[in-house]
KETIKE-852317 format. One line per field, with one value per residue: residue number from 0; residue in three letters; x, y, z of N, C-alpha, C in turn. Coordinates in steps of 0.1 Angstrom, whole numbers. Layout:
num: [NUM|...]
residuo: [ALA|...]
n_px: [X|...]
n_py: [Y|...]
n_pz: [Z|...]
ca_px: [X|...]
ca_py: [Y|...]
ca_pz: [Z|...]
c_px: [X|...]
c_py: [Y|...]
c_pz: [Z|...]
//
This chain:
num: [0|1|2|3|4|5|6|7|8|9|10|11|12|13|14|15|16|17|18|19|20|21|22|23|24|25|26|27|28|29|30|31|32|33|34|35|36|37|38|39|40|41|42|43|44|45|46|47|48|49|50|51|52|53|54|55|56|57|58|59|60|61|62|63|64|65|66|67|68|69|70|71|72|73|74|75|76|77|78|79|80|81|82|83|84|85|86|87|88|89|90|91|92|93|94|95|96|97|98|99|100|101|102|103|104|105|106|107|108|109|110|111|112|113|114|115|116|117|118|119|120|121|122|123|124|125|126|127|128|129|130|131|132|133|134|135|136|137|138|139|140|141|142|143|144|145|146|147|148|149|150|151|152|153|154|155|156|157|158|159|160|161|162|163|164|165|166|167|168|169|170|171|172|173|174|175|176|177|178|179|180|181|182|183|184|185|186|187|188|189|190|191|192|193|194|195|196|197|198|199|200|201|202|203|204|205|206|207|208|209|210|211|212]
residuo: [UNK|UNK|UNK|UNK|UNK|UNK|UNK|UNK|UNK|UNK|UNK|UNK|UNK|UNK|UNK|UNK|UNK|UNK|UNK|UNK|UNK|UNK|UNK|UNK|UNK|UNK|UNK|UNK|UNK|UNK|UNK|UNK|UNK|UNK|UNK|UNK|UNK|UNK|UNK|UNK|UNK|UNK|UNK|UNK|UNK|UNK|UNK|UNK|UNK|UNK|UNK|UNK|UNK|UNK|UNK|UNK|UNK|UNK|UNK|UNK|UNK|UNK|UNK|UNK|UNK|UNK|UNK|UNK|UNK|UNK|UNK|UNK|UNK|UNK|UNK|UNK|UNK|UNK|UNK|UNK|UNK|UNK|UNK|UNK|UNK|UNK|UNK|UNK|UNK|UNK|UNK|UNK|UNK|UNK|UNK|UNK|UNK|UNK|UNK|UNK|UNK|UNK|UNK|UNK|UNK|UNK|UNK|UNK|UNK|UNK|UNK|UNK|UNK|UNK|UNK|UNK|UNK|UNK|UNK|UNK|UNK|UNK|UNK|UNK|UNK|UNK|UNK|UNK|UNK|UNK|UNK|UNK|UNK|UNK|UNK|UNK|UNK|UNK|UNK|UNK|UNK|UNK|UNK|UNK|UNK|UNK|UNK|UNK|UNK|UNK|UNK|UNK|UNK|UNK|UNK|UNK|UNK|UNK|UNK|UNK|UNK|UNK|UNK|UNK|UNK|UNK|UNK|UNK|UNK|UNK|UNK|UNK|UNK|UNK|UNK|UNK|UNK|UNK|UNK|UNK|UNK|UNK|UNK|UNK|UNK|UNK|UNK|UNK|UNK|UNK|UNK|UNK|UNK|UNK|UNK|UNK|UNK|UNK|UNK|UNK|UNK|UNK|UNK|UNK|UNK|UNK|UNK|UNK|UNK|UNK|UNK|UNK|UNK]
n_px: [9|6|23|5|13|33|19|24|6|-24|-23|3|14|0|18|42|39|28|51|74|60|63|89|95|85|98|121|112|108|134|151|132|138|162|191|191|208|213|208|213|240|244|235|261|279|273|270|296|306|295|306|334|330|319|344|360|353|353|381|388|375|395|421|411|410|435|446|440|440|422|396|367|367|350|326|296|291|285|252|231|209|218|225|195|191|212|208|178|189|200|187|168|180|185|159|152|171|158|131|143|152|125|114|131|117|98|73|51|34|54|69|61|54|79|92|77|85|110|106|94|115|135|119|122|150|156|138|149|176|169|161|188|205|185|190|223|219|205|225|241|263|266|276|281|297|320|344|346|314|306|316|301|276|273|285|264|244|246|250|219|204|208|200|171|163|169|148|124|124|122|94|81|84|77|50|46|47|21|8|14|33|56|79|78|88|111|137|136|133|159|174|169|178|206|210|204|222|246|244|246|267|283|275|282|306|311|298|312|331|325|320|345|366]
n_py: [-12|18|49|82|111|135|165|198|215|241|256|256|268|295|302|308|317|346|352|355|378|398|398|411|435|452|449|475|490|492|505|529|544|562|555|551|584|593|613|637|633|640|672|679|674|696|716|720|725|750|765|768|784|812|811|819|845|862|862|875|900|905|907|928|947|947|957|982|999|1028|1021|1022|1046|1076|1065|1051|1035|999|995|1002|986|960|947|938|919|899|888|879|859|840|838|826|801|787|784|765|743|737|724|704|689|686|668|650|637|632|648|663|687|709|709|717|746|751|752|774|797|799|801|825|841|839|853|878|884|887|907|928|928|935|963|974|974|990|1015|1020|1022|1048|1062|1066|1046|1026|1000|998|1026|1019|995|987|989|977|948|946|945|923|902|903|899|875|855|863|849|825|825|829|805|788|795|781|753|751|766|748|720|731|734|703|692|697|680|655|629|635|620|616|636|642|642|658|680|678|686|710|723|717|732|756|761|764|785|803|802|813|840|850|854|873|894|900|910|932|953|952|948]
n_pz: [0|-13|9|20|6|26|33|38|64|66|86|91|66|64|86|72|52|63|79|54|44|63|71|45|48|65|57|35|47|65|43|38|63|77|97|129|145|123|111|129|132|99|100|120|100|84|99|102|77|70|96|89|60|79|96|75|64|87|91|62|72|90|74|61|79|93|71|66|88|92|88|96|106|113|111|118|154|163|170|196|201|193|214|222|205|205|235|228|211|223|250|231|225|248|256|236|245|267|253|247|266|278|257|259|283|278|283|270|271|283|266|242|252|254|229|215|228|223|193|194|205|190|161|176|181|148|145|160|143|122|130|136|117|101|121|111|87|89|100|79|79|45|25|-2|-4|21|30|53|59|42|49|75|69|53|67|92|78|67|86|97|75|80|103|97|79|98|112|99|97|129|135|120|132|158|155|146|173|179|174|175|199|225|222|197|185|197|178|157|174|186|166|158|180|180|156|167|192|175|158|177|192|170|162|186|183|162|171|191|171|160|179|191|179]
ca_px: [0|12|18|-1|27|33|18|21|-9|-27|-15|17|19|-3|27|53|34|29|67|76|56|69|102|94|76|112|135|110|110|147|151|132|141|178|200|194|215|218|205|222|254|242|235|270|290|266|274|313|309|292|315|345|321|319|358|365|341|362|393|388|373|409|428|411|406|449|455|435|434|410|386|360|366|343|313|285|293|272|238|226|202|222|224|191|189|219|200|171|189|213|172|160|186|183|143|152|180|146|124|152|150|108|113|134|112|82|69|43|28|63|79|54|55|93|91|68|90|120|104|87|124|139|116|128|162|154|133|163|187|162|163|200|202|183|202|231|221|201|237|250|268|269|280|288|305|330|347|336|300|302|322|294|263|282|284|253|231|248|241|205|198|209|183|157|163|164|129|112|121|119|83|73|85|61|33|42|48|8|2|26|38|70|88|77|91|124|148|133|133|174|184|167|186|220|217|207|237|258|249|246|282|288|271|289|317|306|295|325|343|316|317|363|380]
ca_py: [0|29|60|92|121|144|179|209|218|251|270|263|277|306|308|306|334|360|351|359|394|404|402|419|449|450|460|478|497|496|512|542|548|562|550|560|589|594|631|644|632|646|685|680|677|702|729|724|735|762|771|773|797|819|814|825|858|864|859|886|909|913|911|942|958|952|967|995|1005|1038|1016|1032|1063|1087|1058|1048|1018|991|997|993|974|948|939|933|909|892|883|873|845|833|832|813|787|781|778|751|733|732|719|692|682|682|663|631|632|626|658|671|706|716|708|731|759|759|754|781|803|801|807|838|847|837|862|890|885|890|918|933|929|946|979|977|978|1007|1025|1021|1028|1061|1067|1072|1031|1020|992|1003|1034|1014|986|984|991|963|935|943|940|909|893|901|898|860|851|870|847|812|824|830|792|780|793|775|745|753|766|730|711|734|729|689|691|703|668|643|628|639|612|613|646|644|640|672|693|679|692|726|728|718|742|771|767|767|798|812|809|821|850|860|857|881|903|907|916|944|960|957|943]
ca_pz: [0|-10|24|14|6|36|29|49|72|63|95|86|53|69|94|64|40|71|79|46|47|77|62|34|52|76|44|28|63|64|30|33|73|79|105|139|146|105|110|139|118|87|102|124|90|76|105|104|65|76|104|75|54|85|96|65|64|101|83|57|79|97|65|56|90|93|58|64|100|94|79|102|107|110|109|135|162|163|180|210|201|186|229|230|194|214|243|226|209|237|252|225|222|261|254|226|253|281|254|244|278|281|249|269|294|274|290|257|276|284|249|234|256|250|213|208|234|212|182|195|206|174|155|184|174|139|144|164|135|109|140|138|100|97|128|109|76|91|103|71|69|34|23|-13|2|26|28|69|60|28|58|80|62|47|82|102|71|64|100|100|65|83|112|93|77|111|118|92|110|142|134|118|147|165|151|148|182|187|169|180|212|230|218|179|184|203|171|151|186|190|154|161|193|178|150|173|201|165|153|188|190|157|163|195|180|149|183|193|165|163|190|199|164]
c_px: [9|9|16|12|25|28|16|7|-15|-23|-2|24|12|7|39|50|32|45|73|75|62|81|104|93|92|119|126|116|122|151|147|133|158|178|192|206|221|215|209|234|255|242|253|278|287|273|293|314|307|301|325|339|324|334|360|359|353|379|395|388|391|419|423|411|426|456|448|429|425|398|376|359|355|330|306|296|284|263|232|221|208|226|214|186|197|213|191|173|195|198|165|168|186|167|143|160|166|136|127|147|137|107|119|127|98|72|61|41|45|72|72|54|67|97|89|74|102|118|104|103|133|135|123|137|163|148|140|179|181|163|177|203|198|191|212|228|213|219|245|264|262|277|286|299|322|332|340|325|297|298|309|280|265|273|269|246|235|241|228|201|194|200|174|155|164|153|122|111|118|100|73|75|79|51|36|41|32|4|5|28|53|78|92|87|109|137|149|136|154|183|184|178|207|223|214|218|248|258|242|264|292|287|280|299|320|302|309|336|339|318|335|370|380]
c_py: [12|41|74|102|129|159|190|211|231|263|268|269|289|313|314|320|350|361|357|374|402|409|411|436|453|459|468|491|509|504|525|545|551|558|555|569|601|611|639|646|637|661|686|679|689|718|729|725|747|769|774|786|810|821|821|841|865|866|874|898|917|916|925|953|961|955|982|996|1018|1031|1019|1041|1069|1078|1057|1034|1010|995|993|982|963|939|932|916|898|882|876|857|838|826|819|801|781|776|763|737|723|723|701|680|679|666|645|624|628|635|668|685|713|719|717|743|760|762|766|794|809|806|823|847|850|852|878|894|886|902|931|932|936|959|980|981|991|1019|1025|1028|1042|1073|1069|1058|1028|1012|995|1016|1028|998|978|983|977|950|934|940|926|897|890|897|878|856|850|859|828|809|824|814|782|778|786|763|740|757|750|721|715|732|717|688|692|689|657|641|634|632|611|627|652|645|654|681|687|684|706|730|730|731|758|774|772|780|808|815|817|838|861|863|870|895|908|912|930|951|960|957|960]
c_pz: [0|2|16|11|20|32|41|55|69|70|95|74|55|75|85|57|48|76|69|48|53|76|52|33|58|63|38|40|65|58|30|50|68|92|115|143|130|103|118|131|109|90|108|112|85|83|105|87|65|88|99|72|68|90|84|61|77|93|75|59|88|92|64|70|91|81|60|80|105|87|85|106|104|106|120|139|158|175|187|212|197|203|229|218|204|223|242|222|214|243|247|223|238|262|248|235|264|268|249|253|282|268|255|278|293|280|276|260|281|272|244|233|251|234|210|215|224|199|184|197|192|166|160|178|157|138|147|155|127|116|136|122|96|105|117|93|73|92|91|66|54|31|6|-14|12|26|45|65|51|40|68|82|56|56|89|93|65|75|101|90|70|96|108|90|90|115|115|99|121|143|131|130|159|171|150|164|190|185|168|195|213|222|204|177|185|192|161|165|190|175|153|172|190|168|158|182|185|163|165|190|183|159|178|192|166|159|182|188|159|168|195|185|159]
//
């Protein structure tokens, strides 16, 4: 007598074809996910090209300021106000540090407020570079006129251009933040944070070559 063939049982080729799937779904997954960490990494190469660009702006500035030591003469200082722009964003990158930290802690009503703190600061300091701008250019700075007036419309208005492109995302992360958990959140609210300390330090250092160099 012949023994019947052996054939698989139905839940195990159910188990075999959702096995399969599973796998399938996994790389497709993989594929359009990056790395963990793959965006942190990506902005940190991003800001030390950008920190070049700006060394080298700093660089120029002293070439010309020590070939031509009257190269201000007889112009305005920088403006007061450019203290209180300062301030604001030193403010707002410590807003973005607290809402880092609401953000680890899975803490949503705190991430928000700080979010939306920063931003509001963000805009200050931008609002406080357009006041300084006109001080100076009420004062009679020109940038086509001098070589000081060109270097320092150059500078502040590079800086002022890579704030504004901060905001946009700093604003989206936001508003995701009104419609996400903390945690969905925490990787957009740590890229905002690193590129604000960046060009907080950039900027002080662009201060101070303002106001002593």
């Amino acid at each position: 007598m012949t023994e019947p063939e052996d054939a698989p049982s139905a839940p195990v080729e159910s188990a075999i074809a959702s096995s399969s799937e599973a796998r399938a779904r996994a790389r497709a997954v993989d594929k359009r996910s990056p790395a963990p960490g793959a965006a942190p990494l990506g902005l940190a190469i991003f800001l030390v090209s950008l920190g070049v660009l700006f060394a080298a702006g700093v660089v120029a500035y002293w070439a010309i300021r020590l070939a031509r030591p009257d190269w201000d003469a007889g112009l305005p200082p920088a403006p007061p106000v450019l203290w209180l722009s300062t301030s604001a964003l030193l403010a707002s990158s410590g807003a973005l540090h607290a809402a880092h930290r609401a953000a680890q802690r899975e803490a949503a009503a705190p991430l928000r407020r700080w979010l939306e703190v920063a931003l509001l600061l963000g805009l200050l300091y931008f609002a406080g570079q357009g006041w300084a701008w006109w001080s100076l250019w009420s004062a009679g700075l020109r940038g086509s006129e001098s070589l000081y007036g060109y270097t320092v419309y150059f500078l502040t208005g590079l800086h002022a251009a890579h704030v504004l492109g901060g905001l946009v995302p700093l604003a989206v992360t936001a508003h995701r933040a009104r419609c996400r958990s903390a945690a969905a959140s925490r990787e957009g609210v740590l890229l905002c944070a690193m590129y604000w300390h960046f060009l907080d330090g950039v900027w002080l250092v662009l201060f101070a070559h303002l106001l002593w160099a």
